[in-house]
Biopython code that builds the backbone (N, CA, C, O; Angstrom):
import numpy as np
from Bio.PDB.StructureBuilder import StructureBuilder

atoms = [
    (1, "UNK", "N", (-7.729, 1.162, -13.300)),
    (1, "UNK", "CA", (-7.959, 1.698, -11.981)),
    (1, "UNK", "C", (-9.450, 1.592, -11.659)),
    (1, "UNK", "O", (-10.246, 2.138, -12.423)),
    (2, "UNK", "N", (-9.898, 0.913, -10.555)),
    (2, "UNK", "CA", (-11.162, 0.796, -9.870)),
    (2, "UNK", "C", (-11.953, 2.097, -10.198)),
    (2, "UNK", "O", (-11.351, 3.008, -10.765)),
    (3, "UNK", "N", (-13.034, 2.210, -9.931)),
    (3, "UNK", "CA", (-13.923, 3.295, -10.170)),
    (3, "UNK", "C", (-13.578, 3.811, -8.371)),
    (3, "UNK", "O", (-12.824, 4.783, -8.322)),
    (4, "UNK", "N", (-13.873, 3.468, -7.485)),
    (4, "UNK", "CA", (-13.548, 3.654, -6.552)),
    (4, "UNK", "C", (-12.300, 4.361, -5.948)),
    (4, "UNK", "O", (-12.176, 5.061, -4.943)),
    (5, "UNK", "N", (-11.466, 3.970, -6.842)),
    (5, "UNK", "CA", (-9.962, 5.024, -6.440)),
    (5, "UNK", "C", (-9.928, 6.574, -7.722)),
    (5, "UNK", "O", (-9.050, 7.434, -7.804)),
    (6, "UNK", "N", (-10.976, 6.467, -8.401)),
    (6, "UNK", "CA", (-10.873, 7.783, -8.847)),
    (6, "UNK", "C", (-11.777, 8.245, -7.859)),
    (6, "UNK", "O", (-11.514, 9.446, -7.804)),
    (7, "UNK", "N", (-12.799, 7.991, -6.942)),
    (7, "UNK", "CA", (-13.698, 8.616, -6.093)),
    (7, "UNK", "C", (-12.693, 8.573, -4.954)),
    (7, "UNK", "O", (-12.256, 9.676, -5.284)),
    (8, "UNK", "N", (-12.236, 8.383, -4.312)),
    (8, "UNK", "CA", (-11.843, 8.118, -3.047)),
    (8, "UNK", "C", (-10.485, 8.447, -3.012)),
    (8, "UNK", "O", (-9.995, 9.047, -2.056)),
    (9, "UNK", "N", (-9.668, 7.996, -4.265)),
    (9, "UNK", "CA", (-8.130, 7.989, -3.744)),
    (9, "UNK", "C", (-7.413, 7.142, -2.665)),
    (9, "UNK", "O", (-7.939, 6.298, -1.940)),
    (10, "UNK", "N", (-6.564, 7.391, -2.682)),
    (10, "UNK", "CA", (-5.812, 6.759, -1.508)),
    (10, "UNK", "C", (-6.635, 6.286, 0.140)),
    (10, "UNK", "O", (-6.507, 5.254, 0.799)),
    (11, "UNK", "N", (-7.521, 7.594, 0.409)),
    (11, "UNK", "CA", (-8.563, 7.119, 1.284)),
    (11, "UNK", "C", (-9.373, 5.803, 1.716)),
    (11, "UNK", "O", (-9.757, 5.588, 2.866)),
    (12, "UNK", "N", (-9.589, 4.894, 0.537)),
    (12, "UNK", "CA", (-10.136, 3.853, 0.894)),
    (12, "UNK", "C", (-9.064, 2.650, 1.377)),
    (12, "UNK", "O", (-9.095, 2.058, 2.456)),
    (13, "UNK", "N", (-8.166, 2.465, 0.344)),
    (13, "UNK", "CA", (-6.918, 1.758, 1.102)),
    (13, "UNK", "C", (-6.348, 1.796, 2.419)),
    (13, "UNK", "O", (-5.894, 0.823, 3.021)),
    (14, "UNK", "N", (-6.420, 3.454, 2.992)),
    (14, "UNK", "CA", (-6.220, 3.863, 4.210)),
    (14, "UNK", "C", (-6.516, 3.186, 4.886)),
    (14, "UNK", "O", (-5.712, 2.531, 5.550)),
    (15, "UNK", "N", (-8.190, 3.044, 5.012)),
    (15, "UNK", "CA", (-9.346, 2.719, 5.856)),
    (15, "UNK", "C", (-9.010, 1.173, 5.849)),
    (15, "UNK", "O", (-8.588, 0.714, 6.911)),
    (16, "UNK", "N", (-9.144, 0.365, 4.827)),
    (16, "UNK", "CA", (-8.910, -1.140, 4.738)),
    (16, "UNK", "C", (-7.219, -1.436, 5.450)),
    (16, "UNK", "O", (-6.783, -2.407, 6.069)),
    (17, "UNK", "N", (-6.549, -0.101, 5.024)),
    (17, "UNK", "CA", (-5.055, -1.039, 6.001)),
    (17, "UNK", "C", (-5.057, -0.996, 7.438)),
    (17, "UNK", "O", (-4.518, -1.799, 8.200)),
    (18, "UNK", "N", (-5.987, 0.440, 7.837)),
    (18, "UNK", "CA", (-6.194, 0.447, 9.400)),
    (18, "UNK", "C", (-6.865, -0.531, 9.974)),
    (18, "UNK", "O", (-6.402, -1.032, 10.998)),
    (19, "UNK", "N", (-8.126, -1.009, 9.411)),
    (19, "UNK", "CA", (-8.786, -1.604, 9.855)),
    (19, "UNK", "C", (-8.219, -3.081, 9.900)),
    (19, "UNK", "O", (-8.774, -3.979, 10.533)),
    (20, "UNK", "N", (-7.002, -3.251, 9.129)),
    (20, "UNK", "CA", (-6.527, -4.820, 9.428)),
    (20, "UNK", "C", (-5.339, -4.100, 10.243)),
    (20, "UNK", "O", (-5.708, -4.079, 11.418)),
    (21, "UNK", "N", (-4.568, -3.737, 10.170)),
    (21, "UNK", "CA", (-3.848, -2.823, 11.771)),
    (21, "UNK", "C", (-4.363, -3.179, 12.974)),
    (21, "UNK", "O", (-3.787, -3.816, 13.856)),
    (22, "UNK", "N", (-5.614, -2.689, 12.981)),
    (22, "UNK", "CA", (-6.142, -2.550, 14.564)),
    (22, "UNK", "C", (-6.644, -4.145, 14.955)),
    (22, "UNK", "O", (-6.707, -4.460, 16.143)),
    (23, "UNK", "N", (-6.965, -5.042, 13.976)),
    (23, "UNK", "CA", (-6.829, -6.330, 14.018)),
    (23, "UNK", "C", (-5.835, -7.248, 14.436)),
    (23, "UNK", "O", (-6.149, -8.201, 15.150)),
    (24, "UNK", "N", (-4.338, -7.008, 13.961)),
    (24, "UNK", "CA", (-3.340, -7.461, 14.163)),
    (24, "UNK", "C", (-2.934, -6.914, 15.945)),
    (24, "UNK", "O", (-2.335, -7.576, 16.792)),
    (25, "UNK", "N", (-3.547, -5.405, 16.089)),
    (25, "UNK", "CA", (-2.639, -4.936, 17.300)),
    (25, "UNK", "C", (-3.928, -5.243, 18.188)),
    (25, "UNK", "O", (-3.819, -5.123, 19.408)),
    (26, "UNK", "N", (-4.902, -5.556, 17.740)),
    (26, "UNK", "CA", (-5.652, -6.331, 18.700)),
    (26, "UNK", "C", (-5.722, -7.897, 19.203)),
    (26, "UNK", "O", (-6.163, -8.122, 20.330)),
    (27, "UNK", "N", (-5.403, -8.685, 18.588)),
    (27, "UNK", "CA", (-4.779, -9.742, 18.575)),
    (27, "UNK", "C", (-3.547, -10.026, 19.507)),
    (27, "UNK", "O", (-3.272, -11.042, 20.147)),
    (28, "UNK", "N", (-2.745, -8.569, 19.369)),
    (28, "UNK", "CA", (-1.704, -8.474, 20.517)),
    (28, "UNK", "C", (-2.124, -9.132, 21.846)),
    (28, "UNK", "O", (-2.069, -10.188, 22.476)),
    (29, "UNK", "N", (-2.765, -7.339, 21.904)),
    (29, "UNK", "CA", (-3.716, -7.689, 23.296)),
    (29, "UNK", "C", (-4.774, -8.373, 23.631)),
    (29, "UNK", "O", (-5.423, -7.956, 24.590)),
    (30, "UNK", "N", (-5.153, -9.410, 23.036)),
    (30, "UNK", "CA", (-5.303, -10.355, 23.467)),
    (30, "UNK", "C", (-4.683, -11.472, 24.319)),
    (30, "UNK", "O", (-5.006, -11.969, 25.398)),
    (31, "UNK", "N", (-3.324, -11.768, 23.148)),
    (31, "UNK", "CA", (-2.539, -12.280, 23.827)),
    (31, "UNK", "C", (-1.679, -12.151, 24.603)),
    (31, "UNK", "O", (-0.983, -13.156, 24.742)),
    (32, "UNK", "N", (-1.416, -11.289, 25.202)),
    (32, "UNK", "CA", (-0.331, -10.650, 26.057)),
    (32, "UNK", "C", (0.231, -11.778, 27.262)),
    (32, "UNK", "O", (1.331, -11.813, 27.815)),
    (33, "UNK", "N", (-1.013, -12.709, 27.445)),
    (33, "UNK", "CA", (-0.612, -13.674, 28.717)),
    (33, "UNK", "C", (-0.155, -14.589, 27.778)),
    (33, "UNK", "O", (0.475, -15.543, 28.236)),
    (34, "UNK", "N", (-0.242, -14.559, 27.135)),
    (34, "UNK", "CA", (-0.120, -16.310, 26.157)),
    (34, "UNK", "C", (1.811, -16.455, 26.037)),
    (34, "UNK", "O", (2.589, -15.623, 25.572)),
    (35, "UNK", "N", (2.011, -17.344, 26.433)),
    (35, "UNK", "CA", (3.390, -17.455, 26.134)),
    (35, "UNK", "C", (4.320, -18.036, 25.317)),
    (35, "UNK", "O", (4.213, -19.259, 25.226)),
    (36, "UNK", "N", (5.231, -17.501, 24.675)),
    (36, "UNK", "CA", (5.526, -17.542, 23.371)),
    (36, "UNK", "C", (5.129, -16.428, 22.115)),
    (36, "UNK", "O", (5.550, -16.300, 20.966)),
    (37, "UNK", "N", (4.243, -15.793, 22.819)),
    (37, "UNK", "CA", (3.604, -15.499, 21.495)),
    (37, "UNK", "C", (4.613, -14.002, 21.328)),
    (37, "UNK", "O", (5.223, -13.420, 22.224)),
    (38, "UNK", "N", (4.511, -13.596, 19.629)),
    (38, "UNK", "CA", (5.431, -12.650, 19.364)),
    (38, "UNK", "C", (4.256, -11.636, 18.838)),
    (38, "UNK", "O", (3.397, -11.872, 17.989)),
    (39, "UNK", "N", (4.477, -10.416, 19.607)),
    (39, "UNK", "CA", (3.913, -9.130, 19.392)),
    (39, "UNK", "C", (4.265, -8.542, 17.605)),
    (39, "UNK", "O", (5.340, -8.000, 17.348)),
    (40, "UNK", "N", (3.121, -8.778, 16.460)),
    (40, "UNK", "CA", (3.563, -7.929, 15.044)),
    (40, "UNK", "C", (2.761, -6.931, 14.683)),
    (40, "UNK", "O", (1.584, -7.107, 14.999)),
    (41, "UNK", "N", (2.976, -6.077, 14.202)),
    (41, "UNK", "CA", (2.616, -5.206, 13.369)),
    (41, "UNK", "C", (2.724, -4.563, 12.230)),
    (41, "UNK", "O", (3.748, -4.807, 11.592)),
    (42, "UNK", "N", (1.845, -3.680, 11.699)),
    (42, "UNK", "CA", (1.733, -3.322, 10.353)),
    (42, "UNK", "C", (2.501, -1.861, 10.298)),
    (42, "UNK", "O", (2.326, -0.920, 11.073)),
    (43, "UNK", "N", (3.400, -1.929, 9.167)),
    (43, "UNK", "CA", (4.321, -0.731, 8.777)),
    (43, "UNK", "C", (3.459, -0.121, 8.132)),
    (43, "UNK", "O", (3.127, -0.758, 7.133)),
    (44, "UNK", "N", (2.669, 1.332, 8.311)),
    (44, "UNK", "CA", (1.652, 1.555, 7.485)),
    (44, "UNK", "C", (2.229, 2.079, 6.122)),
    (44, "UNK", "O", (1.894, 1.496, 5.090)),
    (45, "UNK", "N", (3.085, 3.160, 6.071)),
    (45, "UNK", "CA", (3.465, 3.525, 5.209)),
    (45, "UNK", "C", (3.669, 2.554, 4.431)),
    (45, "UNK", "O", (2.978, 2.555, 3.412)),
    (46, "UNK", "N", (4.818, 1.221, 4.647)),
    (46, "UNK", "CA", (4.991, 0.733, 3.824)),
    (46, "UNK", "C", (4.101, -0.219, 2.827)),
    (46, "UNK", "O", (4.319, -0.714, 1.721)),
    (47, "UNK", "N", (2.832, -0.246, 3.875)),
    (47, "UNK", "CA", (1.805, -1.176, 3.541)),
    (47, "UNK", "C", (0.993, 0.030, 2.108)),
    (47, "UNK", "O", (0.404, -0.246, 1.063)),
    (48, "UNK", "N", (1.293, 1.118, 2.646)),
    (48, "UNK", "CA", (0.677, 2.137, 1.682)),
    (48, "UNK", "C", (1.380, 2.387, 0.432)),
    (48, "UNK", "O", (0.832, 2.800, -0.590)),
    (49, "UNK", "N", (2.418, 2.163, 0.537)),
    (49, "UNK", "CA", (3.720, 2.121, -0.623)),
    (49, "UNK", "C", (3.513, 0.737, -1.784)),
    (49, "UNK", "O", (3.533, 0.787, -3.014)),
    (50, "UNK", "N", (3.352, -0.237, -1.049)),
    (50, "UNK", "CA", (2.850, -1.783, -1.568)),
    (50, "UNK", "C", (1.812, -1.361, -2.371)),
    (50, "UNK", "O", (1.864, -1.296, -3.599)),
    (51, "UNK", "N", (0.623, -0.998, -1.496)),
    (51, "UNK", "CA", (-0.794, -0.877, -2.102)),
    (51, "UNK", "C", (-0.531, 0.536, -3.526)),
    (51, "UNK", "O", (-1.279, 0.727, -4.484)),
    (52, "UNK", "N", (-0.073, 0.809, -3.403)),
    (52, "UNK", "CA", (0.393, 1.711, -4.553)),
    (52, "UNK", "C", (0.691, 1.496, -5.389)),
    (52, "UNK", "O", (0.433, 2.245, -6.332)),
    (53, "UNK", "N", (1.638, -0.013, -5.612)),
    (53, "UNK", "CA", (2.234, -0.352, -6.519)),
    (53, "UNK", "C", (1.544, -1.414, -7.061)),
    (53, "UNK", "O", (2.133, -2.267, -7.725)),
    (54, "UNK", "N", (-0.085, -1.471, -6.772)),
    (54, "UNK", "CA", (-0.591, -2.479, -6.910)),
    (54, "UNK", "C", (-0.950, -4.286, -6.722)),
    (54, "UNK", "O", (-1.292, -5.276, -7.369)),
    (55, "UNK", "N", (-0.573, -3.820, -5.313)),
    (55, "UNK", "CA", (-0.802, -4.952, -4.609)),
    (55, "UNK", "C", (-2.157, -4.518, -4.135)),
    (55, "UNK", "O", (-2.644, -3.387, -4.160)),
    (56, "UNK", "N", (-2.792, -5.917, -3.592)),
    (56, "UNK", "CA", (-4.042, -6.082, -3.235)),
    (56, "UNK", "C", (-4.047, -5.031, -1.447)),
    (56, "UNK", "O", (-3.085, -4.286, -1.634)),
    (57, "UNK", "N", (-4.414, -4.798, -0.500)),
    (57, "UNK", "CA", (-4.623, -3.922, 0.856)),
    (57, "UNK", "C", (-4.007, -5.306, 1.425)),
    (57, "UNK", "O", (-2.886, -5.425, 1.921)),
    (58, "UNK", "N", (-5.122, -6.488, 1.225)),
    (58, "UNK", "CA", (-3.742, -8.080, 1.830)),
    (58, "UNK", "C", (-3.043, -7.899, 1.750)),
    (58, "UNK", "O", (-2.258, -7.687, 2.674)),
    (59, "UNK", "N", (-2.772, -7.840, 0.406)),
    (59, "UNK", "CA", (-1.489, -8.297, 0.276)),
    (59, "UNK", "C", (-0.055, -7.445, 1.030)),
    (59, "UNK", "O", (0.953, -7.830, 1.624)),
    (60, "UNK", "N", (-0.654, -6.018, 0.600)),
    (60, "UNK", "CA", (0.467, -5.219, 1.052)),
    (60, "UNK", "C", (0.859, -5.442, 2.675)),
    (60, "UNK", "O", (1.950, -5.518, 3.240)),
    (61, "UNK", "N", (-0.623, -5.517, 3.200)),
    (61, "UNK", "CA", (-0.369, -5.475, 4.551)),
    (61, "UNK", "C", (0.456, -6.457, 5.448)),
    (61, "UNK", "O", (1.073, -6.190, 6.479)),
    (62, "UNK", "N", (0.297, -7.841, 4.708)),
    (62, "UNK", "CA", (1.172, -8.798, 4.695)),
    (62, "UNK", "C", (2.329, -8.369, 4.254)),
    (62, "UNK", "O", (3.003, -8.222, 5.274)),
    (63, "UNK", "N", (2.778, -8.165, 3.610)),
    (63, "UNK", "CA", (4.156, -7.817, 3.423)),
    (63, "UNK", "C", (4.726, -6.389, 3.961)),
    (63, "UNK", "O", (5.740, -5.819, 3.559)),
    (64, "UNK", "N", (3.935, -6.009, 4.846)),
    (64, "UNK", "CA", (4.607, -4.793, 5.735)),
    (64, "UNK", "C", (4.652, -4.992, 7.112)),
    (64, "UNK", "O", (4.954, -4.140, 7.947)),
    (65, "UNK", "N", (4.203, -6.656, 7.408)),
    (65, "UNK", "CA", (3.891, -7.112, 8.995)),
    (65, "UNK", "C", (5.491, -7.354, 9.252)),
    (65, "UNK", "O", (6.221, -7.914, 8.434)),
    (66, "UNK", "N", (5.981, -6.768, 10.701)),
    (66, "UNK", "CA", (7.440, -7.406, 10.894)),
    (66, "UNK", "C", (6.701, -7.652, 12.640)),
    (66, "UNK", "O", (5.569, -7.391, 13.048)),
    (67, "UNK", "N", (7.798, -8.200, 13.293)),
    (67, "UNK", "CA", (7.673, -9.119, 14.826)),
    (67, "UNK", "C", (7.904, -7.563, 15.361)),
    (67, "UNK", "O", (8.232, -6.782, 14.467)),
    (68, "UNK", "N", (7.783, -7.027, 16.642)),
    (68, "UNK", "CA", (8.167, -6.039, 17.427)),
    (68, "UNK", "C", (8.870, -6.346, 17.910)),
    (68, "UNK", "O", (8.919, -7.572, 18.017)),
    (69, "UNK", "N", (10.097, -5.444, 18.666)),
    (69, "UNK", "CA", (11.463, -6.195, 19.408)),
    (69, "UNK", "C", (10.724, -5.053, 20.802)),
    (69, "UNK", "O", (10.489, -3.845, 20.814)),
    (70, "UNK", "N", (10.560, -6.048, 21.749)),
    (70, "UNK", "CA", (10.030, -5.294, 23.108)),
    (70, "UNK", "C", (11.369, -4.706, 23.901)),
    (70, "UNK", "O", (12.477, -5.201, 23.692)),
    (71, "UNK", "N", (11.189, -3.720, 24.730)),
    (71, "UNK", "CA", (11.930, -3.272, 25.152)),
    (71, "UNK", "C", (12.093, -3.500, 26.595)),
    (71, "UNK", "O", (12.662, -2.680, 27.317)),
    (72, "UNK", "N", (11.581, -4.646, 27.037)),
    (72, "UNK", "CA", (11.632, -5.530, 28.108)),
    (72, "UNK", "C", (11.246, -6.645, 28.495)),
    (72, "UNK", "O", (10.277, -6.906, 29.208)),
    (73, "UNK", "N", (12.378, -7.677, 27.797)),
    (73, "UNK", "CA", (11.624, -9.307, 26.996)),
    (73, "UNK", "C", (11.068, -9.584, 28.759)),
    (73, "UNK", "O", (11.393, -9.228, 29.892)),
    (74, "UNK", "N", (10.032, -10.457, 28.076)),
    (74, "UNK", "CA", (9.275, -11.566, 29.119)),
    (74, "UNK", "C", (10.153, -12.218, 29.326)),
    (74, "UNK", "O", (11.207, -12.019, 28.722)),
    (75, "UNK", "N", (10.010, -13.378, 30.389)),
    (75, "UNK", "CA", (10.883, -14.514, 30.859)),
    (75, "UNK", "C", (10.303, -15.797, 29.770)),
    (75, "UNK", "O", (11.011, -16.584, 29.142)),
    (76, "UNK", "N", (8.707, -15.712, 29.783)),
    (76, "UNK", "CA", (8.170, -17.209, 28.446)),
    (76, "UNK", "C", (8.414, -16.313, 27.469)),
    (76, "UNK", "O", (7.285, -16.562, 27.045)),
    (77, "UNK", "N", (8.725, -15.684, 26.876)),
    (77, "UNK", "CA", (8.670, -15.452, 25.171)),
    (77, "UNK", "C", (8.331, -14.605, 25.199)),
    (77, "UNK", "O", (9.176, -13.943, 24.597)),
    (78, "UNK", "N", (7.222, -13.673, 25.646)),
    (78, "UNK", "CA", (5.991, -13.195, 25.102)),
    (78, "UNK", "C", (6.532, -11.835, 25.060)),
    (78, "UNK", "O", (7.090, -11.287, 26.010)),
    (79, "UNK", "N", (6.266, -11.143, 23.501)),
    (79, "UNK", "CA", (6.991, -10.280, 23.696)),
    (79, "UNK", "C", (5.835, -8.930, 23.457)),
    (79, "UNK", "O", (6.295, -8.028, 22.757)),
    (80, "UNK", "N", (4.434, -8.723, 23.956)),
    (80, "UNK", "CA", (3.532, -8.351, 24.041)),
    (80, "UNK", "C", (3.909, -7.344, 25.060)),
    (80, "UNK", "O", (4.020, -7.760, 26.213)),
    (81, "UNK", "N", (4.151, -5.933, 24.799)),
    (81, "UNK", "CA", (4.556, -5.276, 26.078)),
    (81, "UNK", "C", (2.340, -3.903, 26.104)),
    (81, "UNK", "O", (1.947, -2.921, 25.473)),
    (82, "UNK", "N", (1.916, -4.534, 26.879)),
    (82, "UNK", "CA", (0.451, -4.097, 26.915)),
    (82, "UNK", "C", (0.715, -2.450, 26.687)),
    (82, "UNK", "O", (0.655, -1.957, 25.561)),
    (83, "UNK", "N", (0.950, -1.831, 27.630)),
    (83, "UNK", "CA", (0.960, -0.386, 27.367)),
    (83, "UNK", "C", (1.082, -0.062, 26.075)),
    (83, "UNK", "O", (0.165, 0.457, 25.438)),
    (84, "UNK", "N", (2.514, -0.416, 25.470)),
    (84, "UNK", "CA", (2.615, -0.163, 24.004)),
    (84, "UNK", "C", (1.530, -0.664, 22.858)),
    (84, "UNK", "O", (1.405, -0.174, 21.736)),
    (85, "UNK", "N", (0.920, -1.556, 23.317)),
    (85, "UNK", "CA", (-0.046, -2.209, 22.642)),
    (85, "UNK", "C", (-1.421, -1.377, 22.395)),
    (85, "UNK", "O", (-2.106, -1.097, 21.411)),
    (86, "UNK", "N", (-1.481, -1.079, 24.052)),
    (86, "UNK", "CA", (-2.689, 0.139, 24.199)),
    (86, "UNK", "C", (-2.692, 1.227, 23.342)),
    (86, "UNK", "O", (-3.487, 1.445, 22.428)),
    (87, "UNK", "N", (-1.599, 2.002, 23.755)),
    (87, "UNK", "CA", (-1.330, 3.670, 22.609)),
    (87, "UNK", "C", (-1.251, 3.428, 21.314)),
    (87, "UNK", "O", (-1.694, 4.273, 20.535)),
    (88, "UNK", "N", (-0.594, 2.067, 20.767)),
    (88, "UNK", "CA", (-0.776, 2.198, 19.327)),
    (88, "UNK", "C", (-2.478, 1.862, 18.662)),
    (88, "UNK", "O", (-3.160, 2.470, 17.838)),
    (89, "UNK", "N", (-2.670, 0.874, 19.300)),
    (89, "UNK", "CA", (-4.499, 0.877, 19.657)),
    (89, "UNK", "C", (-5.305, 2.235, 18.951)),
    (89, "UNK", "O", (-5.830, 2.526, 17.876)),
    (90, "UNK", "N", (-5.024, 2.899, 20.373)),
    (90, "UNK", "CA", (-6.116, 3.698, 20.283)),
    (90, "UNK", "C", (-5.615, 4.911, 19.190)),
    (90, "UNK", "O", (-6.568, 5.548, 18.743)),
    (91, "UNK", "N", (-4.278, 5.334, 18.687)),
    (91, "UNK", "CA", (-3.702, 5.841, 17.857)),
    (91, "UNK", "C", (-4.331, 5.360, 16.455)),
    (91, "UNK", "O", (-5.077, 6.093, 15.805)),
    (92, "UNK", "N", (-3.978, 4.110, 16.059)),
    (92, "UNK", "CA", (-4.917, 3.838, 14.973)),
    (92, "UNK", "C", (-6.159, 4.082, 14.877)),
    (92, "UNK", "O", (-6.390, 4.575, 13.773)),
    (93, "UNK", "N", (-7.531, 3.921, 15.818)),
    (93, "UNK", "CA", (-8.377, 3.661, 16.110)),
    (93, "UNK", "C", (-8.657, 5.258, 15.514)),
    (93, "UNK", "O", (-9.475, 5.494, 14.624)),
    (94, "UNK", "N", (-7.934, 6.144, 16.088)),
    (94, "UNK", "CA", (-8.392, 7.203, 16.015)),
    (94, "UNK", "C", (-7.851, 7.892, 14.376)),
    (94, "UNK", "O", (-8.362, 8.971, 14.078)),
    (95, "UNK", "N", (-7.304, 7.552, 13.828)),
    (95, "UNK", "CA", (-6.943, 7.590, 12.446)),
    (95, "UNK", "C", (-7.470, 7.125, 11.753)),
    (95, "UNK", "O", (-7.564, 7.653, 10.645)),
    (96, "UNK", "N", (-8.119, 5.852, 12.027)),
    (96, "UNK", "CA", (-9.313, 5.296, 11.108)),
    (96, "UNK", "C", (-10.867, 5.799, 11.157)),
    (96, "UNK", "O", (-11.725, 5.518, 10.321)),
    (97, "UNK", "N", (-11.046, 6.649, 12.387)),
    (97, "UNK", "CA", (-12.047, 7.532, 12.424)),
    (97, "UNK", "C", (-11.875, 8.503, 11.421)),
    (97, "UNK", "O", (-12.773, 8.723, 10.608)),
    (98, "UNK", "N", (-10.564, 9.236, 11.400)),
    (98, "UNK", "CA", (-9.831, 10.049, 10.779)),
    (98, "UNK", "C", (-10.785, 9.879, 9.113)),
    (98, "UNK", "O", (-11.672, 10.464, 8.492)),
    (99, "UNK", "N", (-10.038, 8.881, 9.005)),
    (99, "UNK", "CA", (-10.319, 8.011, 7.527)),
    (99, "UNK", "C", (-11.340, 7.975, 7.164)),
    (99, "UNK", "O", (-11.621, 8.013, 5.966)),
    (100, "UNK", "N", (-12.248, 7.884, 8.171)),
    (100, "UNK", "CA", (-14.033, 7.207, 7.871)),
    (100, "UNK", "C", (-14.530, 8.306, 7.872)),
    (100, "UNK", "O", (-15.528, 8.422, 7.161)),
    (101, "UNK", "N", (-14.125, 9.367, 8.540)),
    (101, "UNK", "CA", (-14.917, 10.817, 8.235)),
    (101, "UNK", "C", (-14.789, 11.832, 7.362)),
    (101, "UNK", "O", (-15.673, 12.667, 7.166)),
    (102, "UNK", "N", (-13.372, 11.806, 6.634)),
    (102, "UNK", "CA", (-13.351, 12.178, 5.147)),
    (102, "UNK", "C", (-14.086, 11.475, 4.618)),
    (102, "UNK", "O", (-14.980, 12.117, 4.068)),
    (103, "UNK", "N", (-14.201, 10.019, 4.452)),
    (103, "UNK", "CA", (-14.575, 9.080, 3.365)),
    (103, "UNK", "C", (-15.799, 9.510, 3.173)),
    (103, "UNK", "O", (-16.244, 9.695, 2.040)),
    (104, "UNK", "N", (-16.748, 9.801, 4.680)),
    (104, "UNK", "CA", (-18.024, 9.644, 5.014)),
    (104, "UNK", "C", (-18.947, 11.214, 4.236)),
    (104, "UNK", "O", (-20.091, 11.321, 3.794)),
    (105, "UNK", "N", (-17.852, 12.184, 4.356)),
    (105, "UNK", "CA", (-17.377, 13.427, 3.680)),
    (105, "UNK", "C", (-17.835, 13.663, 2.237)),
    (105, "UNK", "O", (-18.781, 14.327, 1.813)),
    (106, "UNK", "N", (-17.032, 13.037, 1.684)),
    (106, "UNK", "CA", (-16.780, 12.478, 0.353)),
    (106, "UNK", "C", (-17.593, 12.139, -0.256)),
    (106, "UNK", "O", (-17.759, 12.643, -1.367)),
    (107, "UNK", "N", (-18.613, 10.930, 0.323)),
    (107, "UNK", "CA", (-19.716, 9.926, 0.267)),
    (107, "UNK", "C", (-21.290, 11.271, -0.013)),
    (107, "UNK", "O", (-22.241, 11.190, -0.790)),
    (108, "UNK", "N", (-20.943, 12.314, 0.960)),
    (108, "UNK", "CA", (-22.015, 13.361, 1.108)),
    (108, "UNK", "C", (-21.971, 13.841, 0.060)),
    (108, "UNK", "O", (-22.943, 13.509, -0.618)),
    (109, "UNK", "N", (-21.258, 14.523, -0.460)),
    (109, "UNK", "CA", (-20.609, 15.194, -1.611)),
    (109, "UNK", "C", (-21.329, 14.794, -2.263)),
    (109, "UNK", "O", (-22.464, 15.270, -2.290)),
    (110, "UNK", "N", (-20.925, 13.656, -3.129)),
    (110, "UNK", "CA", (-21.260, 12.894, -3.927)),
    (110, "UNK", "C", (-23.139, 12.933, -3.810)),
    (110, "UNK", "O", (-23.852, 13.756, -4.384)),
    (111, "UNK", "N", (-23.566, 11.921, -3.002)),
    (111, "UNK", "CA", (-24.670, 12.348, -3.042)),
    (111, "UNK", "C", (-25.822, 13.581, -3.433)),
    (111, "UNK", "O", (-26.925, 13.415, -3.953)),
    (112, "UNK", "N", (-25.172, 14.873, -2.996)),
    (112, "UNK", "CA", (-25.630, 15.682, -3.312)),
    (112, "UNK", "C", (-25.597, 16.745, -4.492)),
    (112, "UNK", "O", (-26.250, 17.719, -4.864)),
    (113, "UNK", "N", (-24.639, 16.124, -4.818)),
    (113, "UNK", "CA", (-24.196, 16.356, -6.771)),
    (113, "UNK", "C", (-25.238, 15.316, -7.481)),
    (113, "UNK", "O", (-25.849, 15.866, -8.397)),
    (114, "UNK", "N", (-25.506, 14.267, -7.326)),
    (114, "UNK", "CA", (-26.240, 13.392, -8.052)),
    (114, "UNK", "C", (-27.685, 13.918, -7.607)),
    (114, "UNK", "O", (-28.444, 13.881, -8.576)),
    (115, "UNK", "N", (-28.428, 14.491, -6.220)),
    (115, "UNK", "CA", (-29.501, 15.052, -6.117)),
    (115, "UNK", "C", (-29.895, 16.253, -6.946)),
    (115, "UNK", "O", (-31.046, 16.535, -7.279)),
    (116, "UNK", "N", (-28.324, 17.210, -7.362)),
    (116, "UNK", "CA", (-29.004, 18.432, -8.145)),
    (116, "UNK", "C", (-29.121, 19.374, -6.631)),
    (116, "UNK", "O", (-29.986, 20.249, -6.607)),
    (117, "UNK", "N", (-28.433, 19.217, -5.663)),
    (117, "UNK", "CA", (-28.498, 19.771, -4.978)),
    (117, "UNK", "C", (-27.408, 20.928, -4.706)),
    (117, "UNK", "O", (-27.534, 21.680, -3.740)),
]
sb = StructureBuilder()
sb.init_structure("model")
sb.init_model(0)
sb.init_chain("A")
sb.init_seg("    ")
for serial, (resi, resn, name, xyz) in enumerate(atoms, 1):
    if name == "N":
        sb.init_residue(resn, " ", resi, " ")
    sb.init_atom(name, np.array(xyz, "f"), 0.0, 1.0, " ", f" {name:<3s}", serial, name[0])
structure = sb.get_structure()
């Protein structure tokens, strides 16, 4: 086990699966006009379940990506429905703050045990 997951725990994986999350669901919205293109995302839990079992944060996250089934197909393909794209957005976004401010937490801690403080 990394030196890092006895400091951190599960916390740092968090942070690395959100942060490729908000990648993938940004990528969405990007494409939302593009046609053809299929709206995916990351199952976090399951990506957290993977990474548990010792898979790499890639790796897991890759293997927890499935297509979204929109709930009001486009006429070209595109199955990018924006709104939904938005809330899960900023939902992550704000969980990975979540993440970064324990971590950041944590990080203090630490520091100030090694000062003698």
């Amino acid at each position: 086990m990394p030196m890092s997951d006895d400091l951190f725990g599960i916390h740092g994986t968090a942070l690395s699966l959100r942060s490729q999350r908000l990648s993938l669901l940004a990528s969405n919205i990007a494409n939302a006009a593009t046609p053809g293109y299929r709206a995916r995302d990351i199952d976090f839990r399951q990506a957290m379940e993977l990474a548990s079992r010792g898979h790499s944060t890639v790796q897991a996250a890759e293997g927890a990506v499935a297509y979204r089934v929109p709930i009001e197909p486009s006429p070209d393909g595109n199955t990018v429905e924006l709104s939904t794209e938005q809330t899960l957005f900023a939902e992550n976004a704000v969980q990975y703050r979540a993440t970064l401010a324990f971590l950041e937490g944590r990080i203090s801690t630490i520091r100030r045990a090694l000062k003698g403080e």
